[in-house]
C-alpha positions in Angstrom: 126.2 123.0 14.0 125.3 121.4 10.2 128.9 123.4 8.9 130.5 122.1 11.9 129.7 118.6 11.9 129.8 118.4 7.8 131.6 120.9 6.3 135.6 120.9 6.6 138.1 118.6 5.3 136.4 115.6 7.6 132.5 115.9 6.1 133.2 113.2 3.8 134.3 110.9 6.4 131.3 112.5 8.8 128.7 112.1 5.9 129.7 108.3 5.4 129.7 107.5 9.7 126.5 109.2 9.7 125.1 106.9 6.8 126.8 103.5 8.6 125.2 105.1 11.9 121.8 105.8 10.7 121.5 101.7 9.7 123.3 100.7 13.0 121.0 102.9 14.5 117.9 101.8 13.6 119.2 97.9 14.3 120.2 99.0 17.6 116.8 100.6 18.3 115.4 97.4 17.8 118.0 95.7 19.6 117.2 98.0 22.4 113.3 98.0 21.7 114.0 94.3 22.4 115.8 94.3 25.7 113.6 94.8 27.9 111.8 91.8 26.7 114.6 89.6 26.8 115.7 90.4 30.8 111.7 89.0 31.3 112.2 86.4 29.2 115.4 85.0 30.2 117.5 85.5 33.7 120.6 86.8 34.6 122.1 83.2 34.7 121.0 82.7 30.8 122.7 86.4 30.1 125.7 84.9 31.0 125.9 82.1 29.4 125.4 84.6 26.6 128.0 87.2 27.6 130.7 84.4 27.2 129.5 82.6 24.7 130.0 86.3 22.9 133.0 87.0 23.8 134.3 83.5 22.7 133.1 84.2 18.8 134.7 88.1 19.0 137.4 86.8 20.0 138.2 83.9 17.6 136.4 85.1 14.3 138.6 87.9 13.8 141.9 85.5 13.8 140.7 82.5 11.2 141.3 85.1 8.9 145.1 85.7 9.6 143.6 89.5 9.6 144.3 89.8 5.7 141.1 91.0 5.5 141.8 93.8 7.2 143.9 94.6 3.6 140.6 94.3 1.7 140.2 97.9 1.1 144.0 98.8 0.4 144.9 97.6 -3.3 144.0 99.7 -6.8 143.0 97.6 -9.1 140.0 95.5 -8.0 141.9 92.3 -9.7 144.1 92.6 -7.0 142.1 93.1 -4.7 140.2 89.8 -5.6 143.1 87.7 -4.8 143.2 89.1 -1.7 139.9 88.1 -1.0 140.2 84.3 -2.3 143.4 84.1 0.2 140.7 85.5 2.9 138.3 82.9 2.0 140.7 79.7 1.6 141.9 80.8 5.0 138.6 81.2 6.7 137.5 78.0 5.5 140.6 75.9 6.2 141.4 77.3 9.9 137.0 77.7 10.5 137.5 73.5 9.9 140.4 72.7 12.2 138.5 75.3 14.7 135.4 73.1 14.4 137.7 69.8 15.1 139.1 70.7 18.2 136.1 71.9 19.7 134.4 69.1 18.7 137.1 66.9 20.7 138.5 69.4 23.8 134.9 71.5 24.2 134.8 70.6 27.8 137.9 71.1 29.3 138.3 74.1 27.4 135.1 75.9 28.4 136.0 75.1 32.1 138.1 77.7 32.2 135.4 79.7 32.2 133.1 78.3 34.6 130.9 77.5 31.5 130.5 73.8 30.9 127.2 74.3 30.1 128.1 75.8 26.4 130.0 72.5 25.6 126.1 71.0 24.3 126.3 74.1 21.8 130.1 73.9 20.6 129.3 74.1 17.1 127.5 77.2 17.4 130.2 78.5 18.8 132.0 77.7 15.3 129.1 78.7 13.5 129.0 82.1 14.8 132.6 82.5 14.5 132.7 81.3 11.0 129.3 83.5 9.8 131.3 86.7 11.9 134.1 86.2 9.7 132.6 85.7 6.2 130.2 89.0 7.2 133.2 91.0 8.2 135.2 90.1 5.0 132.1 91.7 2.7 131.6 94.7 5.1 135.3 95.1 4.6 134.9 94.7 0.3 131.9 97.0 1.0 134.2 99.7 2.9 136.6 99.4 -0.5 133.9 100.2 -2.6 132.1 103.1 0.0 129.0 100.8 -0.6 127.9 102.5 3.4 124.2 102.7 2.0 124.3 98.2 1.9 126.2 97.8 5.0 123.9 100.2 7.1 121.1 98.1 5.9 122.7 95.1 6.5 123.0 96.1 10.7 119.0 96.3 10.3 118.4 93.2 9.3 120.8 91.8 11.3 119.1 93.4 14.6 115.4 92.6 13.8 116.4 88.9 12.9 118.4 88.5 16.1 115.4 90.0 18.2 112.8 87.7 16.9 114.8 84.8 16.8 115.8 85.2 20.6 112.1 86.4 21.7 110.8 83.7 19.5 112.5 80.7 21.4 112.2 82.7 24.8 108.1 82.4 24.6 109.3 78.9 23.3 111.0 78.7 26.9 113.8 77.5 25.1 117.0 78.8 27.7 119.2 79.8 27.4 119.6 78.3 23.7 117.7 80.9 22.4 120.1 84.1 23.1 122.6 82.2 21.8 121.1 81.2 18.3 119.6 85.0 18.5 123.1 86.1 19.0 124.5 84.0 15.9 121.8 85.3 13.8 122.5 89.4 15.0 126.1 88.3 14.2 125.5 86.9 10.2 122.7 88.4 9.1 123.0 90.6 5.9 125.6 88.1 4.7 122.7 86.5 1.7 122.2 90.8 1.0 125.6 91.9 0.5 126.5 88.4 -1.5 123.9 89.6 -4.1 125.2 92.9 -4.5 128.2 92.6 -5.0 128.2 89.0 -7.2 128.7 90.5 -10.2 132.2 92.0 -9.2 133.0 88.8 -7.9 132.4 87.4 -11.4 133.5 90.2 -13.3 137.3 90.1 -11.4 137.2 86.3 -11.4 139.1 86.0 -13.8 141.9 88.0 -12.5 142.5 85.0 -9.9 145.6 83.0 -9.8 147.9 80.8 -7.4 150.5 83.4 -8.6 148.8 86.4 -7.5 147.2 84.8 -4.4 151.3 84.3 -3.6 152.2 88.0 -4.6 148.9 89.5 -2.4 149.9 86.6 0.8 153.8 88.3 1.1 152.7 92.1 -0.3 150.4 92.2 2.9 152.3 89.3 5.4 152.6 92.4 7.9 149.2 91.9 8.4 149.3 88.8 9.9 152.6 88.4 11.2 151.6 91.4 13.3 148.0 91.8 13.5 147.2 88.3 14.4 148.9 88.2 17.9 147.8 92.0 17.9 144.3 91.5 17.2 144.1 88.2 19.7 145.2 90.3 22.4 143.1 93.3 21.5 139.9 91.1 21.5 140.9 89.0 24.2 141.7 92.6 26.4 137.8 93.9 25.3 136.3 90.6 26.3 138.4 89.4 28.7 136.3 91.1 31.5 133.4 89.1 31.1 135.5 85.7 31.0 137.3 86.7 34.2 133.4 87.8 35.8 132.4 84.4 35.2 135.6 82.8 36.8 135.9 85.1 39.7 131.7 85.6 40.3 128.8 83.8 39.6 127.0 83.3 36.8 124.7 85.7 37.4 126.8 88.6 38.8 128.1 88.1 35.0 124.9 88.2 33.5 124.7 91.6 35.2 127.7 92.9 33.9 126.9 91.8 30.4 123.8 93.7 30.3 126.0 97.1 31.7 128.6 96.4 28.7 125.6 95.5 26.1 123.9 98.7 26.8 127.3 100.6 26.8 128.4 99.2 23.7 125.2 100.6 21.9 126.6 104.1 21.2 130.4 103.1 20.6 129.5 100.6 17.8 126.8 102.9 16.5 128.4 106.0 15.9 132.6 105.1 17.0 133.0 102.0 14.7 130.3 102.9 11.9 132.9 106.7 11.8 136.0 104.1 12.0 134.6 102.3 9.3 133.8 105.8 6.9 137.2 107.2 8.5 139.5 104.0 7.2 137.6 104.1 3.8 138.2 107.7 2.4 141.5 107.4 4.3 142.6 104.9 1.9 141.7 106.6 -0.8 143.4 110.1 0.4 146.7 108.3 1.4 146.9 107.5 -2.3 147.0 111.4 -3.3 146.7 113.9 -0.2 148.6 112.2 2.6 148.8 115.1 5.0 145.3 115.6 5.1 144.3 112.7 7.3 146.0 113.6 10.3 143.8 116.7 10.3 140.6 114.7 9.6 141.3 112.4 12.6 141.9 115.2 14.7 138.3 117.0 13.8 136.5 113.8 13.3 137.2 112.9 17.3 136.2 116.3 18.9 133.5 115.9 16.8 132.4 112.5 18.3 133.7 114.3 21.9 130.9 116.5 21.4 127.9 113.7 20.8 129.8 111.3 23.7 129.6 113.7 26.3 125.5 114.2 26.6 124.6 110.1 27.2 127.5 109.2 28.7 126.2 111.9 31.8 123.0 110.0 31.9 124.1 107.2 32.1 126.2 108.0 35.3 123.7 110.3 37.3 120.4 107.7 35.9 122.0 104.3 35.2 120.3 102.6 37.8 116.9 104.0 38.1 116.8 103.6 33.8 118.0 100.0 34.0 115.3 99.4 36.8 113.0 100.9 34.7 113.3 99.5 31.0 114.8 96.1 32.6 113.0 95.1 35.9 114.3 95.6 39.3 116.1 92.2 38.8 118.2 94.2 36.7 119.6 96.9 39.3 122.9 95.6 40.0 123.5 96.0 36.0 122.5 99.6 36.1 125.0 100.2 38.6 127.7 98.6 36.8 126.5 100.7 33.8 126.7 104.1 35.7 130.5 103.0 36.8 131.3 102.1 33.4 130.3 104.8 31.9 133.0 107.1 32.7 135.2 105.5 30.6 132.5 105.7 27.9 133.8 109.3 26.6 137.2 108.1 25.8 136.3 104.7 24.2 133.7 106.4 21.8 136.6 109.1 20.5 139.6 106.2 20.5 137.6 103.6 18.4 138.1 105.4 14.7 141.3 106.4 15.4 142.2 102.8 15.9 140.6 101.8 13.0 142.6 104.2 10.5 145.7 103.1 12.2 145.1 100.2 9.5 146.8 101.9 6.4 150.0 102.3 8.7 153.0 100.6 6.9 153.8 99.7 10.4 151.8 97.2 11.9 154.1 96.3 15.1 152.4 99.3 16.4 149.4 97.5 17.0 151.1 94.6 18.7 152.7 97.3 21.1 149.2 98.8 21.7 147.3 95.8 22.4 149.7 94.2 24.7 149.4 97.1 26.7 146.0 96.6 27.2 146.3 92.7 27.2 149.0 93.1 30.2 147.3 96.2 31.9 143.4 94.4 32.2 144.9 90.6 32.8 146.9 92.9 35.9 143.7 94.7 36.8 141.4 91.6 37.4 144.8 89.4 39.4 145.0 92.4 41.6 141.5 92.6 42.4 141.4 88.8 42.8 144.5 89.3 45.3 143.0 92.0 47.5 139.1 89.9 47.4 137.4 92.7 45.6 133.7 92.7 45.4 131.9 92.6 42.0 131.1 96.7 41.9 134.8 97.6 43.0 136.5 95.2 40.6 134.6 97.7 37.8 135.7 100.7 39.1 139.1 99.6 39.1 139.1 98.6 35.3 137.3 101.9 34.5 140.5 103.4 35.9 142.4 101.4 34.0 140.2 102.7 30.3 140.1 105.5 30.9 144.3 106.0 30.8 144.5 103.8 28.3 141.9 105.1 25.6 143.5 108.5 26.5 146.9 107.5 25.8 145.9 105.5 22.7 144.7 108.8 21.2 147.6 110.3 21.8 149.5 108.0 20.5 147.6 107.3 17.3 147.7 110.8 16.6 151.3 110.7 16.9 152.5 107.6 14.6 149.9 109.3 11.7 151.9 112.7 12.2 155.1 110.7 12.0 154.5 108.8 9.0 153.0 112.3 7.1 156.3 114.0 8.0 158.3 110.9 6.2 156.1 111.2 3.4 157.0 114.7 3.0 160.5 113.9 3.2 160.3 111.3 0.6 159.1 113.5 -1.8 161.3 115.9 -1.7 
């Protein structure tokens, strides 16, 4: 099992999603650990005020950036790769500020949509936390550049045990549902102060190399990135999350608070062990495109029946047991959740396996693929929920009908991934001889 799981041409990539997973595992222990105290702290009403609050900072963080970030780990010379980073942070700041304007000014009528008015006193935590997601994702990103997985696993530690406390903290406080959401801003920044430190003196040390020239050169070198990953990225975030939004404008609040428990607890494993080998997998890829391009098809292909292999075991639980373990770690209050858990976990499998195979689709010269991809998904779930509104659904039938719907398309996105890498190793071949 040790020479299957390590040894081959995908070990590397293994050895460094093992690393990222051992941190993120031990934050989402004590994310877990802390569960069950929040669900008697807090109710399902307060869960969903947090489930969309959320999904409103995954969904805008990722875009104040104009996903150059995303570029972070690409260029040679670290020089360059600093003016990348300066044309990150100008970005984040500038768009983070005109963010913060217009929900200082259209809060309400904007979170109305959602059936949450109730966020509009906390508007500028929403910023907060999409600003503090961004400036952490732009260092894990220069940490994935310099296979620095030893700081970022820490990093998800912290981030977890500060989250926990703050959000049990100001639940003995009775402070509801404010406390999630601070909690949830904290889980989403920490580690930022840690990886800072470490990696100031090759911020000072490539200073230098900084210039309004460059900062042009890197803006139109990498422009693919956000002429075609910021529409692709909004509708990739907007198709994960957009399940809770339309829960909360089709159900009541605590039907959502439910559901965001089920998708909480199923998220566990994906961004443990899918994102932290998505991570590992788009770092070494980046450095084998430069030499040994036909190798990473290969990798990809082990690295997911790999992952097939761990998926498999809790995702089984989780069908036969969801239920009876959410009644158990949660409180019977929390039964509807485990139910919702046990549906969704049959597309579990095929979301664990997709999610590093997404992530590697990054050093693609072809972006537009991504656009294609995500409005797939953007069309396919906005269909899903409008049918089920149409045909008056109940909450539990509405969730089959979406795990449907993931299942196809995490299949088919592997299949399609694997595809576009074989078809850009065969035109590397070709261009060498």
């Amino acid at each position: 099992m040790s020479t299957r799981l390590f040894g081959g041409a995908s070990g590397r990539v293994f050895r460094g999603a093992v690393t990222l997973a051992v941190g993120s595992g031990f934050g989402r222990t004590i994310g877990i650990a802390a569960i069950p105290i929040l669900t008697r702290l807090y109710t399902p009403k307060d869960f969903g005020v947090l489930s969309v609050f959320t999904a409103l900072v995954l969904i805008l963080a990722p875009l104040i950036t104009l996903r150059y970030v995303l570029a972070l780990p690409l260029p040679r010379q670290d020089g360059m790769a600093m003016n990348l980073l300066a044309l990150v942070l100008g970005l984040l700041f500038s768009i983070g500020a005109m963010l913060a304007a217009v929900m200082w000014l259209w809060r309400a009528p904007l979170l109305a949509l959602f059936s949450m008015e109730t966020l509009a006193n906390w508007w500028w935590l929403i910023v907060l936390g999409v600003m503090g997601a961004a400036i952490y994702e732009t260092l894990t990103l220069w940490a994935t550049r310099g296979r620095a997985y030893k700081e970022m696993a820490y990093t998800q530690v912290t981030q977890s045990a500060a989250g926990a406390v703050v959000k049990i903290a100001l639940g003995l406080a009775a402070i509801q549902p404010l406390g999630l959401l601070v909690g949830q801003v904290v889980a989403q920044t920490g580690g930022i102060t840690r990886l800072l430190r470490h990696f100031w003196p090759q911020f000072r040390t490539n200073w230098r190399y900084v210039s309004a020239a460059r900062i042009r050169m890197v803006a139109s070198r990498y422009k693919g990135f956000a002429i075609w990953r910021v529409p692709s990225q909004f509708l990739m975030i907007f198709s994960m999350q957009a399940p809770v939004l339309f829960m909360a404008a089709f159900y009541d609040a605590g039907t959502t608070g439910q559901f965001g428990l089920a998708v909480m607890a199923l998220s566990i494993p994906v961004n443990v062990m899918g994102q932290s080998a998505g991570n590992a997998l788009y770092g070494e890829a980046a450095k084998i495109k430069q030499t040994d391009w036909h190798q990473i098809p290969e990798i990809a292909k082990n690295l997911q029946k790999r992952l097939l292999i761990l998926s498999i075991p809790p995702a089984a639980i989780i069908f036969f047991f969801g239920e009876s373990i959410f009644c158990v770690l949660f409180g019977r209050d929390w039964a509807q959740a485990g139910r919702f858990a046990s549906i969704l976990s049959v597309a579990l499998v095929f979301q664990f396996t997709s999610a590093p195979l997404i992530k590697i689709m990054n050093i693609l010269s072809n972006q537009s693929v991504f656009l294609v991809m995500n409005a797939v998904r953007f069309v396919g779930v906005i269909a899903v929920f409008r049918i089920a509104e149409m045909v008056t659904f109940d909450a539990a039938q509405t969730i089959v009908f979406y795990t449907g719907f993931s299942v196809v398309f995490y299949l088919l996105i592997s299949l399609f991934v694997l595809r576009e890498l074989g078809k850009e190793v065969s035109g590397h071949v070709d261009n060498e001889r």
